[in-house]
N, C-alpha and C positions, 0 to 999 in steps of 0.2 A: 504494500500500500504506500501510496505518496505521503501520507501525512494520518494522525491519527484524528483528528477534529474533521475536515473535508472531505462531505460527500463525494467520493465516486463511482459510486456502486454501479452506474447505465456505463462510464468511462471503461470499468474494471470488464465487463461482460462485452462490450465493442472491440476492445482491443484482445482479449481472449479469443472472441474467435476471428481477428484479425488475423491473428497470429498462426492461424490454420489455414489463411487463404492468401497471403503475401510474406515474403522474405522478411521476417522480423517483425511481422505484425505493420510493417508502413511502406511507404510510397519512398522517402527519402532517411538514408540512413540516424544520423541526428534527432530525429523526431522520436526515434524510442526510447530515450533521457538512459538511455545503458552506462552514459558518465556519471549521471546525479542519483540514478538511485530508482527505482520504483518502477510502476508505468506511466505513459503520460495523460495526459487528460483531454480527449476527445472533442474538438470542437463543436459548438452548435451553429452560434452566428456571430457575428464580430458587427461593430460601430464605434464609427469615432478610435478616441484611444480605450475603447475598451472590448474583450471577450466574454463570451458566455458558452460556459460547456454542456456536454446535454445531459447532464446532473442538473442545472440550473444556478452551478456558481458563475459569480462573475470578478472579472480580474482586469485590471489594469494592465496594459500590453508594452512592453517593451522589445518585442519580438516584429511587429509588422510587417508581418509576412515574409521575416527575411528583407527587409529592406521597401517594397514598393510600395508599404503605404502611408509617401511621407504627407500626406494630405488627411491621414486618418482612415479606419476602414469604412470602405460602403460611399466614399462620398457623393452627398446628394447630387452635385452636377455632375460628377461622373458618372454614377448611375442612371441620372436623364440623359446622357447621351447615349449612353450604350444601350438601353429602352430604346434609342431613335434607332440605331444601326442594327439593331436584330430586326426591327422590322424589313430592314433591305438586306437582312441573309448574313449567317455565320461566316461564311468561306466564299470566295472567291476565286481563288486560284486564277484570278488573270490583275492586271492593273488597276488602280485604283486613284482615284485623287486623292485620297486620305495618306496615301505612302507621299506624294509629293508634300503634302504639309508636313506630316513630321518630319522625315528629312530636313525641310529647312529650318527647321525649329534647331535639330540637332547641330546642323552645319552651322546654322548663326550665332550656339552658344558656346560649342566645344573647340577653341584652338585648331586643333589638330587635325577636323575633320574637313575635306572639303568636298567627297564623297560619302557614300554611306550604304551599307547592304543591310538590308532586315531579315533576320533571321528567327528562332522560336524560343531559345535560351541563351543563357550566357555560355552556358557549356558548350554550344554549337558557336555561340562567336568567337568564342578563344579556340575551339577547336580549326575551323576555317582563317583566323587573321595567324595561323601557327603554321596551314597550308601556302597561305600566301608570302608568311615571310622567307619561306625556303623556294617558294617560284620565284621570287623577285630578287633572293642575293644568289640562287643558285647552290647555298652551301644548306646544310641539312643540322647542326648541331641549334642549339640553344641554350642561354643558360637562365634561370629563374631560381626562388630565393626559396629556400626553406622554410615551410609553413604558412607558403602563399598559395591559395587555393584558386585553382583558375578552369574548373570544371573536370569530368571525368575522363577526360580524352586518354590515352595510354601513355602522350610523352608528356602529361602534365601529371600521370602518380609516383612523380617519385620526389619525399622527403613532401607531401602536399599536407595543408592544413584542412579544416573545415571539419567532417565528418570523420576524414582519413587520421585527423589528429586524435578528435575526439575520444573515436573508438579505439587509441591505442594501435592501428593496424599497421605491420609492415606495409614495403612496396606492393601495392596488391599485386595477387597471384593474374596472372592470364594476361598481363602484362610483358610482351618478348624481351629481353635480353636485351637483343639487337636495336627496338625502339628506345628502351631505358638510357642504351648506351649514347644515345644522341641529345639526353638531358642534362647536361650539368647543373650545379646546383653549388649557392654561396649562401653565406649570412645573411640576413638583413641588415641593412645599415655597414656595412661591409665593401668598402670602395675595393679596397687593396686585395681582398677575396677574388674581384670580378676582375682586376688586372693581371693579377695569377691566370687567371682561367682565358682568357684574351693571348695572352702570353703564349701560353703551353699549347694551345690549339689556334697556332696562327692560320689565317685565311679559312677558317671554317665552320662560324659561327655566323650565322642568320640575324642572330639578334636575343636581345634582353626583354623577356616578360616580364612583372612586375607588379602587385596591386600598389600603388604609389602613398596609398594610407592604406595598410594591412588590415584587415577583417577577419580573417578567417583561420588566424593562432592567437585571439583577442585582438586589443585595437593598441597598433603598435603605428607612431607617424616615422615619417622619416627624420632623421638627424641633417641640421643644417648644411646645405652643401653637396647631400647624396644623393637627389634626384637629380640636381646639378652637373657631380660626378659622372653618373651615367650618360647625360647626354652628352658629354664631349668626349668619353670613351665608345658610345657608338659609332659616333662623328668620327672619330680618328681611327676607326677598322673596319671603315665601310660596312657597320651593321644597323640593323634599326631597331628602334627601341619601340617597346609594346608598354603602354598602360593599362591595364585591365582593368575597370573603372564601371564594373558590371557593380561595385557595391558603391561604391563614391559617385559615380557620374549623377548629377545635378541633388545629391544629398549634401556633398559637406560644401558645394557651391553650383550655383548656377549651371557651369561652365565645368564641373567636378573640378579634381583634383590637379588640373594642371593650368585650369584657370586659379584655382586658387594661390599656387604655389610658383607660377610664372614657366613654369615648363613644360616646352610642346615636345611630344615624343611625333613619333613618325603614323604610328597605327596605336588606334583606341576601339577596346572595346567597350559595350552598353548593355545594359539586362535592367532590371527591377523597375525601377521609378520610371522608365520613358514606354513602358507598357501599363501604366496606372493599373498593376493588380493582378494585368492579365501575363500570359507566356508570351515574354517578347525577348529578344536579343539584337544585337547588330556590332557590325564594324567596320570600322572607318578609318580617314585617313587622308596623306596626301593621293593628288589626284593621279601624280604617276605609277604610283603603286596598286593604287584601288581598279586602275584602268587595266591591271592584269586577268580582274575576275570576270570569268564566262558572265554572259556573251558577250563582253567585251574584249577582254581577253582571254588566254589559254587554260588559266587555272581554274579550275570546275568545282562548283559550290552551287547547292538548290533545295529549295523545301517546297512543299505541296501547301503548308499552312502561313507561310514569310509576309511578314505584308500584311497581317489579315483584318479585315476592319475592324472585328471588336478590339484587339490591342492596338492597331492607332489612332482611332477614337478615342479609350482611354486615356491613352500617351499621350496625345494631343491636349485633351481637356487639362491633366493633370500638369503637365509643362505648364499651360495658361497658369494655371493657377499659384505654381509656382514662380509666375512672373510678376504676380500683385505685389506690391510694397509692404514690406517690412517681414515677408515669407521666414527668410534666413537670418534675420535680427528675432525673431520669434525661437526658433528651433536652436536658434546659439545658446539666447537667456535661457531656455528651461531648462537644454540638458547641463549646462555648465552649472545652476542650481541642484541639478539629481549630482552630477558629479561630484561638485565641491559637496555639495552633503554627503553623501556615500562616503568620500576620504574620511570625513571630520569625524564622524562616527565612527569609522572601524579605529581609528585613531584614540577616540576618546573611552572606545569599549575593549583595549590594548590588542588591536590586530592588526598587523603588518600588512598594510595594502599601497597599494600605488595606482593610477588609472589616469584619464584623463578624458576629453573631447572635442571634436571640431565641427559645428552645425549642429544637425541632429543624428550624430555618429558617436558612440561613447562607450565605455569598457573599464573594467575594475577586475584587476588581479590581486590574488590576496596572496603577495609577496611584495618584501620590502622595497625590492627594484633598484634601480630603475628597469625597464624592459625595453629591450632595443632588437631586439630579435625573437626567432621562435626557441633557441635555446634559453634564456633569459623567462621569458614568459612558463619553460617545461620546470621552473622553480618555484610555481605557483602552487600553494596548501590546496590540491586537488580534492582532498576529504571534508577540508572547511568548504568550498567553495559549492559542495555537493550538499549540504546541510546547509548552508545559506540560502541556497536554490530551493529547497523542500521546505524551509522554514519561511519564505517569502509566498512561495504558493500556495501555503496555508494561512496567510495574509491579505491571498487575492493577489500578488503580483506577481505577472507571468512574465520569467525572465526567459534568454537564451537558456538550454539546458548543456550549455557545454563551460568551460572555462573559455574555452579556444575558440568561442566566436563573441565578435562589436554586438552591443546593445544600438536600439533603436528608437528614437522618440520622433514624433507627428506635428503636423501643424495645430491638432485637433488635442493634444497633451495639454493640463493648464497647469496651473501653480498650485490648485486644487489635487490635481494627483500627484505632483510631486512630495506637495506636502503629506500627502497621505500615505507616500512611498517612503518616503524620508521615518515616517514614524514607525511602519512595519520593520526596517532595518535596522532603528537605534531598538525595538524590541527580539530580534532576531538575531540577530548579531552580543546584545547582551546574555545571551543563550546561549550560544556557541560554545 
């Protein structure tokens, strides 16, 4: 059981015979709380910043959706539009105006982009801008950071965060050898790692993936100077640098992560928040590179669902909305208030934490820190941080169930649940 006070006797019997009819009882690895303890608790409906499971608790959301719902769930205009576009049909499979609008939505906010492919996931768009970056330099190696989760492709399992952290799992199995051997992998935060690796493997790197603010070994930002670093070391070995920006693009600004932080990589990918909710991905970039992908050019990449109205509908709405004033002065002040509370407490109640956040992207390791990578973050009291988790959801707050993934707060979060969050943690935390 998750907790001894909290109904979830409909949760307990839903996910029991889940458990008999998909791989671990879920859809997605992380959702069976195997890190925290217990089973997890079954959704009914979600609004705003809050859940309701089909017990009939309800919780304050820190989780939304994994990122997409930084507008709140359910929101009403986004829901009126997509009313509108079911009436004109699920799928399409041929063009549409809707893909021209978001596109330019994308291309007018993101540096980096000046094309764009729409794809279903983020998984598919790190997996295709990973096709593209070895059509375009010709060489086949890559190197990317330990603990940086950039979907389940084969040459992105190895040393990956997210779920792969979570569960403790080796390089998964079924994985070849021969793709693995084309992964190299450095620290975070780690310039002189990536020069080594540049070094030792001259003329045969493609390029640097990278989530440019880490999500998915906790929320780990980059050290002054590092995103920096890399781009004048691709620059100088004819390689191109990836931001995968599936969690940060238009969360922790507008324009994500390299609007924020003044550095344009070569190819970015997008997921969560520019499909407001629904299955969307995409990738982008400059325009000579992007001009490689069928049918424009030779590298071959296609989906039946890419494009599809209800997720650029969505997307579209949701961008708007995140274009009104004062969006991202909203999502700064609250979570910087959940944050700076979170510290002050575990601090005042004698537990070793460190955390931080930027927009509405935020994370609390319970370790002294600082945390600059995924080794640094694997110092984290994983047992406390499991009974922190259990003991807050018996408070009604529904966190990430892992150590190793960003929390998330909405436009639709107010000072009202923070404070009300703030108070479950100074009582849950003096428990521990």
């Amino acid at each position: 059981m998750i907790g001894t006070t909290l109904k979830t006797t409909q949760s307990e019997s839903i996910f029991a015979a889940a458990q008999k009819l998909m791989p671990g009882g879920v859809s997605s690895p992380v959702r069976a709380f195997k890190s925290v303890g217990g089973n997890p608790i079954v959704f009914d409906r979600v609004q705003g910043a809050h859940v309701w499971d089909v017990d009939g608790n309800q919780y304050i959301d820190y989780v939304g959706s994994w990122g997409p719902a930084i507008c709140g769930h359910a929101h009403p205009e986004v829901i009126k539009a997509l009313h509108g576009a079911l009436e004109k049909g699920t799928s399409f499979g041929a063009p549409s105006l809707l893909e021209n609008v978001l596109a330019e939505m994308v291309i007018d906010a993101v540096p980096s982009v000046e094309m764009v492919r729409f794809v279903s996931s983020g998984t598919e768009a790190c997996m295709s801008v990973l096709r593209l970056m070895r059509a375009f330099t010709g060489r086949e190696k890559i190197i990317k950071f330990e603990g940086c989760y950039h979907g389940h492709a084969d040459m992105f399992l190895v040393k990956a965060g997210s779920g792969v952290a979570t569960l403790g799992l080796p390089d998964s199995p079924g994985v070849p050898k021969s793709t693995a051997s084309s992964t190299l992998t450095a620290p975070f935060n780690n310039l002189e790692a990536v020069k080594a690796l540049f070094m030792e493997n001259p003329g045969e790197i493609a390029g640097v993936i990278l989530e440019p603010v880490v999500g998915n070994a906790g929320f780990i930002v980059p050290d002054p100077g590092f995103l920096a670093g890399l781009r004048e070391l691709t620059q100088e070995h004819n390689a191109l640098l990836v931001f995968d920006e599936v969690m940060t693009g238009f969360r922790i600004a507008y324009g994500g992560a390299q609007a924020k932080f003044g550095i344009t990589p070569d190819l970015t990918t997008l997921g969560k928040v520019i499909g407001g909710g629904l299955p969307v991905g995409a990738y982008g970039g400059r325009r000579d590179i992007m001009s490689m992908v069928a049918p424009a050019g030779p590298m071959y990449q296609a989906g039946t669902l890419s494009g599809n109205p209800l997720a650029m509908t969505a997307g579209i709405k949701t961008l708007e909305l995140l274009r009104q004033p004062g969006t991202y002065e909203h999502l700064d002040r609250i979570t910087k208030k959940l944050t700076d509370g979170l510290l002050q407490i575990a601090q005042e109640t004698g537990h070793a934490a460190c955390g931080g956040q930027i927009s509405g992207m935020f994370g609390l390791f319970f370790t002294a820190g600082p945390v600059h990578n995924y080794d640094d973050a694997k110092t984290s009291d994983m047992a406390k941080f499991s009974r922190f988790h259990r003991g807050m959801l018996e408070q009604g707050i529904y966190l990430a169930p892992s150590q190793f993934e960003a929390g998330f707060t909405s436009l639709a979060h107010t000072d009202s649940d923070v404070d009300r969050t703030l108070a479950a943690a100074r009582e849950v935390m003096a428990a521990l």
